[in-house]
VOMI-533748 format. One record per residue (C-alpha): residue number from 1; x, y, z. Coordinates in steps of 0.02 Angstrom, whole numbers, plus 50000, padded with zeros to 5 digits. Layout:
% VOMI-533748
[NUM [X Y Z]]
...
//
This chain:
% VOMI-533748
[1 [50000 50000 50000]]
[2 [50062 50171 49944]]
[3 [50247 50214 49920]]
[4 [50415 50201 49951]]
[5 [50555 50172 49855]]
[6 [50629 50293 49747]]
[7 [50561 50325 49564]]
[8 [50687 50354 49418]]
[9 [50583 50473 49345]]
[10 [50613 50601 49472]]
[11 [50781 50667 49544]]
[12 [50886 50569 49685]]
[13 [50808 50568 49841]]
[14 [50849 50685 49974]]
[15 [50804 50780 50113]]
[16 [50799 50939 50087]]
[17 [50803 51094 50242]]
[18 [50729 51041 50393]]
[19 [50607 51163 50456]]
[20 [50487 51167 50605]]
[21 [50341 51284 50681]]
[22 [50158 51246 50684]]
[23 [50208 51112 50575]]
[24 [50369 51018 50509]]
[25 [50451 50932 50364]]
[26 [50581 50958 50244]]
[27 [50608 51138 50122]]
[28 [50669 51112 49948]]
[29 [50678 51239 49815]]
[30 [50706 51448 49812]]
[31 [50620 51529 49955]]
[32 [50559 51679 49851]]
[33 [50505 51569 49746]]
[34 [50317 51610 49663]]
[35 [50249 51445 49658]]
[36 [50261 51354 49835]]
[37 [50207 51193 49873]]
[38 [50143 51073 49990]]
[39 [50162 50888 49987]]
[40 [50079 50776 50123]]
[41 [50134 50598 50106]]
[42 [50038 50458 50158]]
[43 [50059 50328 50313]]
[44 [50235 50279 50275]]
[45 [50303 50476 50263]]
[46 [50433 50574 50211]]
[47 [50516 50417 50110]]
[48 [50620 50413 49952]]
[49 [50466 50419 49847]]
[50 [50399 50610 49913]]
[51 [50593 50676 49918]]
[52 [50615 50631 49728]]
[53 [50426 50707 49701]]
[54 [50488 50865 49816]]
[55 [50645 50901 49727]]
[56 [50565 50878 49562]]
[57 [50449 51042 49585]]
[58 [50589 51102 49661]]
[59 [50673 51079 49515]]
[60 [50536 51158 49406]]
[61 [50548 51305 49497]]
[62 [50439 51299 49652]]
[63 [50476 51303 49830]]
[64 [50396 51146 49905]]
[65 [50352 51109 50082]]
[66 [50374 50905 50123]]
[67 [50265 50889 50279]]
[68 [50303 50768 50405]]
[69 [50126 50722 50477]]
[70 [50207 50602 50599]]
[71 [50329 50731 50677]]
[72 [50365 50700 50855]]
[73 [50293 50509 50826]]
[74 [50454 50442 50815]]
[75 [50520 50335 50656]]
[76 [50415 50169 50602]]
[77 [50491 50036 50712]]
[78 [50464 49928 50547]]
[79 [50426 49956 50369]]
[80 [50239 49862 50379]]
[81 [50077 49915 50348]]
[82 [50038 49871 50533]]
[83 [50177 49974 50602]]
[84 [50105 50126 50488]]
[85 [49921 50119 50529]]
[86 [49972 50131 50719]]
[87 [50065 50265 50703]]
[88 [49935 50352 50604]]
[89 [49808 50323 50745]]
[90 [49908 50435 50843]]
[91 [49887 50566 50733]]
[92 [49764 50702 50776]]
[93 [49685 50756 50619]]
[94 [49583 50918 50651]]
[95 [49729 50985 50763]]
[96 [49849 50944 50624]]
[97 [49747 51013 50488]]
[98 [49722 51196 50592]]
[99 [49916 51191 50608]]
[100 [49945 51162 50438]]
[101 [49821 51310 50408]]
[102 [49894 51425 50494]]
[103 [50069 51379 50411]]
[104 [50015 51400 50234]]
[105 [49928 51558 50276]]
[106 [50102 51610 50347]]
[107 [50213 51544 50195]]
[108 [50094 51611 50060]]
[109 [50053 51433 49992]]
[110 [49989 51429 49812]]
[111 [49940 51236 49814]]
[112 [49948 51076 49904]]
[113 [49960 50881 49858]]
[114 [49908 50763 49955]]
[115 [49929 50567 49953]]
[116 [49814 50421 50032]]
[117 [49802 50492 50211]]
[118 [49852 50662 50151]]
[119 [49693 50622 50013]]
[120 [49576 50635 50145]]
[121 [49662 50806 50216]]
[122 [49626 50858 50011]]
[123 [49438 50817 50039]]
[124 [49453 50937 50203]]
[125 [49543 51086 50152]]
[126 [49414 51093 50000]]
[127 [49273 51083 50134]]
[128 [49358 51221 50208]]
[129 [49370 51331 50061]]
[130 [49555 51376 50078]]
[131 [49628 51481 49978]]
[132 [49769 51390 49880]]
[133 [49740 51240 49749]]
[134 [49715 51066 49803]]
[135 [49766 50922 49721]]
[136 [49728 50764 49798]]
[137 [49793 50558 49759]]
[138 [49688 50403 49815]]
[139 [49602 50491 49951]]
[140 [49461 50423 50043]]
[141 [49291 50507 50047]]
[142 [49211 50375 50174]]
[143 [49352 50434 50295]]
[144 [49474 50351 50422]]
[145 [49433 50341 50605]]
[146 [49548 50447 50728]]
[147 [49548 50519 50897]]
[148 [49523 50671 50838]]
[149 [49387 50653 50692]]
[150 [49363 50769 50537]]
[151 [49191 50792 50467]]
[152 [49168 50650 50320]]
[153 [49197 50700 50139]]
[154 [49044 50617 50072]]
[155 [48909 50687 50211]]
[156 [48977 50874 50142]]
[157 [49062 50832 49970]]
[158 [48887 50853 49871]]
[159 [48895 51059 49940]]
[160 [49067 51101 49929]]
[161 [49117 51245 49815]]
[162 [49309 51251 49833]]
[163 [49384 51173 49662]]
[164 [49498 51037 49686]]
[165 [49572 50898 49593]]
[166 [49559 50710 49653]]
[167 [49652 50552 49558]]
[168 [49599 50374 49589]]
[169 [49623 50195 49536]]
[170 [49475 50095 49464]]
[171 [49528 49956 49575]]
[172 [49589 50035 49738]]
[173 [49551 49896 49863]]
[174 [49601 50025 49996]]
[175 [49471 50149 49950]]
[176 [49337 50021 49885]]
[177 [49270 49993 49725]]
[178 [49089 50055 49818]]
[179 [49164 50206 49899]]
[180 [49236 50249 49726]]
[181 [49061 50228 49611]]
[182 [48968 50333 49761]]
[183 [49108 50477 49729]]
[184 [49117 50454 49543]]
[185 [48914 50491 49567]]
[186 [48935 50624 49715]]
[187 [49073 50735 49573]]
[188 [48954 50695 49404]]
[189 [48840 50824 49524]]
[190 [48945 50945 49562]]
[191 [49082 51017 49462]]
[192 [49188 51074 49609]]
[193 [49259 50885 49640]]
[194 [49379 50869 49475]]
[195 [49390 50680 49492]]
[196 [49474 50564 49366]]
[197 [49453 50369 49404]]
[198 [49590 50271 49315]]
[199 [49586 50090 49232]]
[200 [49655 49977 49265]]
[201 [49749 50028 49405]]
[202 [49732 50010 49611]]
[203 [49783 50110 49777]]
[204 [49963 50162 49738]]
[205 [49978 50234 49540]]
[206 [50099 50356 49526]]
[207 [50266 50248 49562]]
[208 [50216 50182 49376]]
[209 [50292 50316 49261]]
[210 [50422 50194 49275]]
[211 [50330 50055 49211]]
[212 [50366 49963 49058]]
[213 [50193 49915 49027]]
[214 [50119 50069 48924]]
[215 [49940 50072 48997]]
[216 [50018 50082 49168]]
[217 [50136 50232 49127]]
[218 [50005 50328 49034]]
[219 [49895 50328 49186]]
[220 [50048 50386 49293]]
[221 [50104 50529 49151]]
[222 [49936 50590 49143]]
[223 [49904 50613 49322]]
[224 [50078 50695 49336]]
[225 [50022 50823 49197]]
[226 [49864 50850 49287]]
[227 [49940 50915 49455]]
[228 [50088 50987 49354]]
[229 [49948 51081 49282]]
[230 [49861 51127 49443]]
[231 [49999 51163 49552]]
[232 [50150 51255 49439]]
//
């Protein structure tokens, strides 16, 4: 589930400037930059796959934000879906997401990109109508339980107004084929919810712009274009 390793199609992995505040992650990129960006990985974090992603908009000019949800968590004791989820649960979600606020109002944000868990965070900064664009990657409009509970995307998603684009596999077993039909129906209504549904692929998509098998990389290039699009 979700990513990992390193793609060739972006630049080596690294971390880039550690930074801290309401929030903290990893800087990459020209701070007076125009363009700056927000990446929110999913339950494994800031991992070889999100540095390569980071420095690539880095690299195109943008000053990106890598977000470490799981600050102050502590590092997975092992690299299993288990270990993830449990760290996740510690997570408070609202109390992250009004931090994370409050730091792109302060850095002048221009757009954010969130993956799996960072998905549903997409579904919630649309519901709160922030100002920057939103582009979101196998999110989950049924929601995850937590401790500290957001509103769920599909009791508000019919009546939101704030554009934003979300990305999914036909056959994400993590999301569910159900969840995805009822949001497929839920965005046919309302044109703020920019959704694309991809065959024939699952949960974790992007990784396959290196793929050899053409259908595969298409689905990866063309999601890449559309937050490329969105976010520089």
């Amino acid at each position: 589930m979700c990513h990992g390793q390193a793609v060739a199609a972006f630049p080596e992995p690294k971390l880039g400037e550690p930074f801290s505040g309401v929030v903290e992650g990893y800087a990459y990129g020209d701070p007076s930059a125009a363009k700056k960006i927000v990446i929110l990985p999913d339950i494994y974090g800031c991992n070889p796959f999100y540095q390569g992603l980071s420095q690539r908009y880095a690299d195109k000019g943008a000053r990106v934000f890598l977000v470490d949800t799981f600050a102050g968590l502590g590092e997975l004791p092992e690299n299993t879906r288990e270990a993830a989820f449990a760290r996740r649960g510690q997570v408070k979600d609202k109390t992250f997401l009004d931090s994370l606020e409050t730091f792109c109002e302060a850095e002048g944000v221009t757009g954010l990109m969130g993956f799996c868990l960072g998905g549903l965070y997409v579904f919630e900064l649309a519901r709160r109508d922030v100002s920057f664009d939103l582009v979101g990657l196998y999110g989950f409009p049924q929601g995850l339980p937590n401790q500290d509970d957001l509103p769920v995307p599909f009791d508000y998603l019919p009546s939101v107004t704030k554009k934003h684009i979300m990305l999914m596999g036909r056959d994400d077993s993590s999301v569910g084929p159900d969840n995805i039909a009822k949001l497929e129906d839920v965005a046919a209504a309302n044109p703020a919810i920019q959704l694309t549904v991809y065959d024939p692929v699952g949960h974790n998509f992007l990784p396959e712009i290196d793929s050899e098998d053409p259908t595969l990389k298409a689905v990866a290039i063309d999601a890449l274009e559309q937050s490329d699009a969105a976010l520089l």
